[in-house]
N, C-alpha and C positions, 0 to 999 in steps of 0.2 A: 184310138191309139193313145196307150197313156203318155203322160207329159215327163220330160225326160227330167231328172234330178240335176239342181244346181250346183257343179262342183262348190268345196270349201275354199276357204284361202288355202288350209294346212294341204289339201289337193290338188289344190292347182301347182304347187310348188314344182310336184312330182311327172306333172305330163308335159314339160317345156312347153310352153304357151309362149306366144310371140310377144316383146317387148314391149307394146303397147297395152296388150293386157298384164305386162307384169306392173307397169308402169303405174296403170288404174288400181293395183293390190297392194302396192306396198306402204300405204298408210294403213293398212290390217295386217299386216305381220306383227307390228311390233306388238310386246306383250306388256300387257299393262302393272308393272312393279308395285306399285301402292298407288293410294287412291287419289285421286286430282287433290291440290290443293286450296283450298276455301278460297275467293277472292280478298287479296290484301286489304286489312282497315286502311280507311283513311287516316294520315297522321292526325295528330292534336295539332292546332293549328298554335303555331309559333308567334308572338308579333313581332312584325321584322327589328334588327338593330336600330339603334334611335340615330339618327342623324346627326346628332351633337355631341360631345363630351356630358354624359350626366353626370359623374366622379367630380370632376373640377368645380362643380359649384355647389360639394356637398363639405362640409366644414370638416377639419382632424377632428372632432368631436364625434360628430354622425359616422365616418368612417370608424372610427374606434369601435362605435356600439355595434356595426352592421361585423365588424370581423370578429367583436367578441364570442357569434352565435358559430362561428367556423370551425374546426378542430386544427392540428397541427401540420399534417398534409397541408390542408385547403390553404392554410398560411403561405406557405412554403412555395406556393405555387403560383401564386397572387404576387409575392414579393417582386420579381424580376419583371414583372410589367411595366414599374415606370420607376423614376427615383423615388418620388413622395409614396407610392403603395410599399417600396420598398423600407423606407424612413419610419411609415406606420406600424408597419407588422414586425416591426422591432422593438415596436413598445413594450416596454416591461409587463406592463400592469397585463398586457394580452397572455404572457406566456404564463405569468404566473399560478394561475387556474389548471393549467395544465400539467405543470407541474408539479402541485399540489395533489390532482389526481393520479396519477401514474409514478409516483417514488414515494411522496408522503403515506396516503392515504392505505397504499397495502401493507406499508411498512407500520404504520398505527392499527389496523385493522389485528394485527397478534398479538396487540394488546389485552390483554384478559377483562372481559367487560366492557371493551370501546364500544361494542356494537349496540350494546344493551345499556338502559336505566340513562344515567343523567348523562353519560357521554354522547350519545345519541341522539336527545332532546337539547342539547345544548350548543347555541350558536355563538359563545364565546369561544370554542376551541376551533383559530385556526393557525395559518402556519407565519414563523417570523423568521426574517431574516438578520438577526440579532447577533453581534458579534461578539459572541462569549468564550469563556474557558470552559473546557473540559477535563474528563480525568487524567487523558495522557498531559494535561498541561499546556495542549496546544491550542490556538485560536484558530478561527475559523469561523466560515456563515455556514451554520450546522440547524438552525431553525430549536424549535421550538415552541409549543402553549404560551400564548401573551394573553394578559387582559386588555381589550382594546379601551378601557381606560390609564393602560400605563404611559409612560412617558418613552418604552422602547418601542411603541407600536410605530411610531414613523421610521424609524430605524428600516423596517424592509422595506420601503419607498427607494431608495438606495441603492437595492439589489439589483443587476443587470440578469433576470429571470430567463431571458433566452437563453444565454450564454451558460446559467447553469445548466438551464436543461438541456442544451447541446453537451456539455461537458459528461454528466450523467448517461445519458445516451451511448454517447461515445464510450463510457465507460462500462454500461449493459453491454455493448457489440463487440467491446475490443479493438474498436477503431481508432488509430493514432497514426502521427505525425515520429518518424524516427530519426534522430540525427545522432553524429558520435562525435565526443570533445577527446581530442586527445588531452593524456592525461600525462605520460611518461614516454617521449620517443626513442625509438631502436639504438641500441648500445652494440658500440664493437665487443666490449667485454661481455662475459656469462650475466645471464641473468639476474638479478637480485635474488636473494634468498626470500623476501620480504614482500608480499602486498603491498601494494597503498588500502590506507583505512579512509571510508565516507561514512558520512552522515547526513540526511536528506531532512529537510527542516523546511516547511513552510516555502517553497521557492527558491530557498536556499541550501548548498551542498556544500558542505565543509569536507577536505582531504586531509592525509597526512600520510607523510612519507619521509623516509630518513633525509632523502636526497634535496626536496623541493620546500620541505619543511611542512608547517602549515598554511593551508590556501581555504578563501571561500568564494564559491565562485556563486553569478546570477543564472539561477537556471533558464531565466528569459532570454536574455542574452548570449547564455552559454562562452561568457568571459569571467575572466579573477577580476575580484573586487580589492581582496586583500591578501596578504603573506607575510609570511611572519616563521624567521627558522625554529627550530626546536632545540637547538644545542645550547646547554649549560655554559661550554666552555670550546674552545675552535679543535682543542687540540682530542678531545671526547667526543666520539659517537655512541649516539644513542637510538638506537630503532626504537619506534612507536610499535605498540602491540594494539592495545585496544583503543576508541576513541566514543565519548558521550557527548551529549549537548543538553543543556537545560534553556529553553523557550520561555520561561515564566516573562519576559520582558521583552518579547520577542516585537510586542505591541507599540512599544516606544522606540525599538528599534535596535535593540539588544540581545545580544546573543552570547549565552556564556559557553566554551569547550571547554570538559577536561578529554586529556590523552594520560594512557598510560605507558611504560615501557621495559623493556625489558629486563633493566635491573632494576623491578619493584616500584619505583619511582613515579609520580604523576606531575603534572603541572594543569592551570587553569587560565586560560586566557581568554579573554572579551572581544567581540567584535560589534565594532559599531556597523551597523548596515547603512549610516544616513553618512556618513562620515569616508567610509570603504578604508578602516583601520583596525587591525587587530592588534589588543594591546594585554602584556605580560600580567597575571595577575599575582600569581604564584607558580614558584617550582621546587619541588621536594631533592632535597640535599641526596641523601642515602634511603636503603629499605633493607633491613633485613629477613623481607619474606618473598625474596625469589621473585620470576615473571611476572606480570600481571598480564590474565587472560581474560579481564572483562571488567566491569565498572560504570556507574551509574551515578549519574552527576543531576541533585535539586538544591540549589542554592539555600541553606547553607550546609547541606546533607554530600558526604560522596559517600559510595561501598564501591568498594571492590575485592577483588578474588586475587587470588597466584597458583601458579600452577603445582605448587605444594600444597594445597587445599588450605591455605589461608585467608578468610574471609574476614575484612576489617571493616564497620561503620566511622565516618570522619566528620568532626561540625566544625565549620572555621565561628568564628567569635570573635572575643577581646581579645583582650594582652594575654589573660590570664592562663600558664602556662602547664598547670599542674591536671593530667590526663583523670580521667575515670576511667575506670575500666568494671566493665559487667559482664564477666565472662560467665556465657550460655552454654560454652560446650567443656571437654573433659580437659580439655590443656589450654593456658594461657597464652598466650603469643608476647611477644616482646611489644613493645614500643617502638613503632618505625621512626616517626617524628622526631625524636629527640634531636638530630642533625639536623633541620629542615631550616632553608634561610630562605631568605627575602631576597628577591632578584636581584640581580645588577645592571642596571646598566642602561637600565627598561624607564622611560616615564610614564609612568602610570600615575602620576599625582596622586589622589586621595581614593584612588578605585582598588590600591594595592588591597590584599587579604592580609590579615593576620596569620599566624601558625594557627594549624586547624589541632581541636582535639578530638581525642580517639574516644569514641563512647562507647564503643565492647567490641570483644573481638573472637570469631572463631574459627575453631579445628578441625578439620573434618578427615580421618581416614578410610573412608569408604567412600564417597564421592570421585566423581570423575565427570573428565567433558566429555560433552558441552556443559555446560550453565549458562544462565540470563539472568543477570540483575535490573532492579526497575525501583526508583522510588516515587511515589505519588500522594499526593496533599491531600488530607481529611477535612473538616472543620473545624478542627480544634487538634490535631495531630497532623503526623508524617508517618509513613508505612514504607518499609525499606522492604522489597520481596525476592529470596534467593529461590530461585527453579536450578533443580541441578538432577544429573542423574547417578544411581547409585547400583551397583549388583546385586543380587536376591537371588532367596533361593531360586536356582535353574532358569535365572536370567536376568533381566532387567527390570527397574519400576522407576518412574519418577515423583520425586519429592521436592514439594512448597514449604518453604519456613519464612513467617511476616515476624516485623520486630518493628513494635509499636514505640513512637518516640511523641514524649507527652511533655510539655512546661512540667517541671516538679518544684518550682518555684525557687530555684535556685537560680546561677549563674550559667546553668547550662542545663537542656531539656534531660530526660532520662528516659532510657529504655525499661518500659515497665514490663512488659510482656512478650513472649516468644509464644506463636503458633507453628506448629508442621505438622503438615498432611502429604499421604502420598498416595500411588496408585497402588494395584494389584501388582505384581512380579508378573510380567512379561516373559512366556517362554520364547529361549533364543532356539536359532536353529543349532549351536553347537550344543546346546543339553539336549536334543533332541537325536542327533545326528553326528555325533560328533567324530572328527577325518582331520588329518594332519592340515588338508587345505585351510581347515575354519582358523588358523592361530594367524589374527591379524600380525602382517611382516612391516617392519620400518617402511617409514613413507617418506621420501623424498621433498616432502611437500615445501612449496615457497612462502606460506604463509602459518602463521600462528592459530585460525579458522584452519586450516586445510589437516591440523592431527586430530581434529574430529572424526575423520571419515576413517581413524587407523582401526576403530573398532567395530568391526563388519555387522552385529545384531542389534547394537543399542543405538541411539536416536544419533541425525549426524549433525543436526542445528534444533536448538530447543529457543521458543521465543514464547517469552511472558508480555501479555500487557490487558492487565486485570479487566475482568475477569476472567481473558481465555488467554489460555497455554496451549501453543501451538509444535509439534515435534516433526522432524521428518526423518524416513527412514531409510535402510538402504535398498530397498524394496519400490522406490519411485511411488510413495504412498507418503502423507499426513496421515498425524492423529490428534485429534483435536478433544481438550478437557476443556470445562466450564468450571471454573473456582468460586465458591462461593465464601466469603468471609462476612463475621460476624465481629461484635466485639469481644467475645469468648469460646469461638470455636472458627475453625476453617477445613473447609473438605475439598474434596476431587472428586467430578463426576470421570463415571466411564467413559473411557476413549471411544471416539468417534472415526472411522477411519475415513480418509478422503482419496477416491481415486482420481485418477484424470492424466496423470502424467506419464509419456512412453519412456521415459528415460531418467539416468539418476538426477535425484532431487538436490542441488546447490545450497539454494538458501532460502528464506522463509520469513514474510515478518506480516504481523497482525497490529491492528490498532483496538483500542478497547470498542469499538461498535462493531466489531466483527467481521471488518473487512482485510483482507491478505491477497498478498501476494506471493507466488513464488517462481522460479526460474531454476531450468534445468541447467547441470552443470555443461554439459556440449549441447551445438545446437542453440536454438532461439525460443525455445519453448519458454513462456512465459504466461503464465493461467492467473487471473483475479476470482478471488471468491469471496462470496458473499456470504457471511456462515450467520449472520444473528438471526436467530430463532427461527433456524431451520436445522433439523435432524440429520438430515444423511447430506446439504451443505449441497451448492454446485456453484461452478467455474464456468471461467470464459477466455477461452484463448486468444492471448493479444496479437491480431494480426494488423502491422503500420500499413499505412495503404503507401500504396504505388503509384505509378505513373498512368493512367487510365481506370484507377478505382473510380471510386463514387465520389461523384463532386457535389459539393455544397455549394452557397453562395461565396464562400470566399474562393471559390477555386479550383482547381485538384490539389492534390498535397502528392506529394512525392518524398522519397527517400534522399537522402545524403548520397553522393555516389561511393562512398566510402563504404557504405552500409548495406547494398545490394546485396554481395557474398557472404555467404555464411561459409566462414573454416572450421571444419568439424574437429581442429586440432585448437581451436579460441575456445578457454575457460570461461564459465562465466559463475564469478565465485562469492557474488555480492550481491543483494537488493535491496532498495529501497523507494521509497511513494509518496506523497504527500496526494493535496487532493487533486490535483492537476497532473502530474507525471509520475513516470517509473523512470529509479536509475540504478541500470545494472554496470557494474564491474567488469569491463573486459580483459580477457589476457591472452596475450597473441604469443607463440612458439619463442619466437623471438624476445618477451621480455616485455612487448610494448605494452602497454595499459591506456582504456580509453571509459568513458564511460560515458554508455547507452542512453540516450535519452528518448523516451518515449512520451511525446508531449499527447494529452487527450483533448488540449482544449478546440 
């Protein structure tokens, strides 16, 4: 009899078999998914933690060398372990390698030639923390090629290299600290017609306003240091329009404003930063050229504009009272100065100015706002630079004119030469498209800045600071030119346009290495870009951190509670930066004025 066949598992399932034998089967049901795994390696064998403090008996010396080989994380991490690791990885000298790589080093690498020949083979070029002047006039630890046999090379020894590279950083991500200084509180009556004017300077923020006068405030502190009214006479009001500052002495602790206003009129006043005193230097009698809507102030240089398109260069000097005049363009201007007296009333001792003279003066009938004045030191001149925009055919362009100012060996320098260069003509959308909507309507606006924006295609804030001319449009875009000047020619590269921003564009301002800022008019949009020698240019939205952001070792940072709300009905109509902070211009429904401080460090 043959032998009978032994069901399968997959058969047996099917003929109900008694629990015992299902019991024996069901470690053969399961179906096998993939394949057994390898037996686990044995780990690498560890040697256990030592038993004692081995750190505490290695000197800050040895520790220095062992965290040199670390990167900036590993740093970071290391710190909060004890006081003294913390103390160590503070060291300067650690960060500054790192710094050096990662903000110097790609910024020098678009250098034409770094890479190659003697730049390359060469171990004198490295970075200094050297505290010099630059074009825009300002100081600052900006670095620079030393010879490490010069006498500035210990100079960066000095430099606290964390702190910038945090500051930098901060300044890559957009990460900031935000607080609001009130600047103007709520009034029963209407509004002012009138801004407050700032200007942002090294740490320092200078206002001006009919009501409060002039103020400079510590943006550390975010208190007035100084104030000082602006009125001539008690029984005269005079609103301020535009406002400049010249820095050349900023290093000893001096700080010169002029303001302009709006009968023509300028004055000049000094603040000592060590002292927290602003004192009268000069203030101009009369003007017979209307508003001033802008003006540039280099000691002993001023220009400025009126909103009649009169454009005047000013040199204060000696006694000597008898004007020159070099008129560049087709109509002469009058002599504003002739009225102009010497303050009263002010101790100014031996700091007073003289009457300034007029060294040319010009006309312009086809210009219109915006413009930007800027004057900047050569090596053996001064270069005063008007940016203004003008119409063309079937729309807009903008045009540069420099006006070279040379010793001529006289009693007063001379303007020897005029350059101007301009763009292409800009088609608008009304040559294009043209509709009863396009014919910009009166504008209500409260400030002298704010009838920029009356004309809907052409630029609505224009900022020069050599080499680049920065524009912004009603289109919530930049356009950004490269100027290039010689001692007998000056040109205008094509505009560059810059996107980034959801909303219309307020205000705008560049420093000569190519960094900007700008801020939407509603809303808190606030973008930094990095434009040097880069083509199509990119931004980074400043977002302050809040109350459970990312914390550092100092902390968390948080907001002002002031500053949590955003009112989509608050202007914001003003910016400005220095290397540390952003300060925007606030303006609330109500009238109130505050301004934004966005600290980075």
């Amino acid at each position: 009899m043959p032998a009978k066949r032994r069901l399968s598992p997959s058969e047996g399932d099917d003929d109900g078999g008694d629990d015992d034998d299902d019991g024996d089967r069901l470690p053969a049901k399961r179906h096998r998914v993939s394949e057994p795994s390898p037996p686990a390696e044995p780990r690498a064998w560890s040697p256990p933690p030592p038993s004692h403090d081995v750190l505490s008996a290695l000197s800050d010396e040895l520790l220095v060398r062992i965290l040199a080989y670390m990167d900036e994380r590993t740093l970071l991490c290391v710190s909060p372990v004890s006081k003294r690791l913390h103390r160590i990885t503070a060291d300067s000298q650690l960060w500054r390698p790192h710094y050096y790589r990662r903000f110097i080093l790609p910024r020098a690498h678009r250098i034409p030639g770094f890479r190659a020949g003697a730049a390359r083979s060469s171990s004198r070029l490295r970075y200094s923390g050297q505290k010099s002047v630059w074009a825009d006039g300002g100081w600052g630890r900006r670095g620079g090629p030393v010879d490490p046999g010069g006498t500035t090379a210990s100079i960066c020894d000095g430099v606290d290299w964390k702190k910038q590279y945090r500051l930098r950083h901060n300044w890559a991500r957009g990460r900031c600290a935000l607080e609001e200084v009130p600047v103007r509180e709520v009034e029963r009556s209407p509004p002012p017609e009138w801004q407050t004017l700032v200007k942002v300077v090294d740490g320092l923020a200078v206002t001006a306003d009919g009501e409060s006068g002039l103020r400079a405030w510590d943006l550390k502190t975010r208190k007035i240091t100084a104030q000082t009214s602006l009125e001539m006479d008690e029984s005269v009001f005079i609103q301020p329009t535009c406002l400049a500052a010249d820095d050349q002495r900023l290093a000893s602790g001096i700080l010169d404003v002029s303001c302009g206003f709006e009968d023509g009129t300028f004055g000049v006043w000094r603040l000592d930063v060590n002292q927290g005193k602003l004192t009268l230097l000069f203030r101009q009698a009369k003007s017979y050229f209307g508003e001033l809507v802008a003006i540039a102030y280099g000691h002993p240089y001023v220009l400025m504009a009126t909103r009649l398109g009169f454009i005047s260069l000013y040199m204060f000097e000696g006694s000597d009272d008898s004007p020159q005049h070099h008129d560049t363009a087709s109509t002469e201007a009058p002599r504003p100065t002739d009225n102009a007296k010497a303050p009263q009333g002010t101790d100014t001792g031996d700091a007073r100015l003289p009457q300034p003279r007029q060294l040319t003066s010009l006309k312009s009938h086809s210009t219109r706002v915006p413009l930007a004045l800027s004057i900047r030191r050569m090596a053996a001149s001064a270069v005063a630079s008007i940016a203004y925009t003008f119409d063309a055919a079937g729309g807009w362009a903008i045009g540069i004119q420099d006006l070279d100012i040379k010793p001529s060996g006289l009693s007063s320098p001379d303007v020897v030469s005029s350059r101007v260069a301009y763009t292409l003509p800009t088609q608008t959308r009304k040559s294009t498209t043209p509709s009863p909507e396009s014919t910009p309507t009166g504008s209500g606006a409260r400030s002298p800045r704010c009838v920029f924006e009356s004309d809907e295609d052409g630029p609505t804030r224009l900022c020069y600071s050599h080499p680049y001319l920065l524009a912004t449009l009603p289109d919530n875009t930049l356009v950004l030119h490269l100027c290039t000047s010689t001692a007998t020619s000056l040109s205008i590269s094509p505009g560059i346009r810059l996107w980034g921003h959801t909303s219309g564009i307020s205000d705008a301002e560049i420093t000569p290495r190519g960094k900007a800022v700008s801020v939407s008019t509603r809303g808190d949009e606030i973008r930094v870009w990095e434009l040097e020698g880069r083509v199509g240019g990119s931004s980074v939205e400043v977002r302050p951190r809040q109350l459970g952001d990312d914390v550092d070792e100092d902390g968390p940072r948080e907001r002002s509670p002031g500053s949590k709300q955003v009112d989509s009905e608050d202007r914001r109509n003003w910016v400005g930066f220095d290397d540390e902070m952003v300060v925007v211009l606030k303006e609330a429904r109500d009238g109130r004025e505050s301004l934004m401080v966005y600290d980075f460090t």
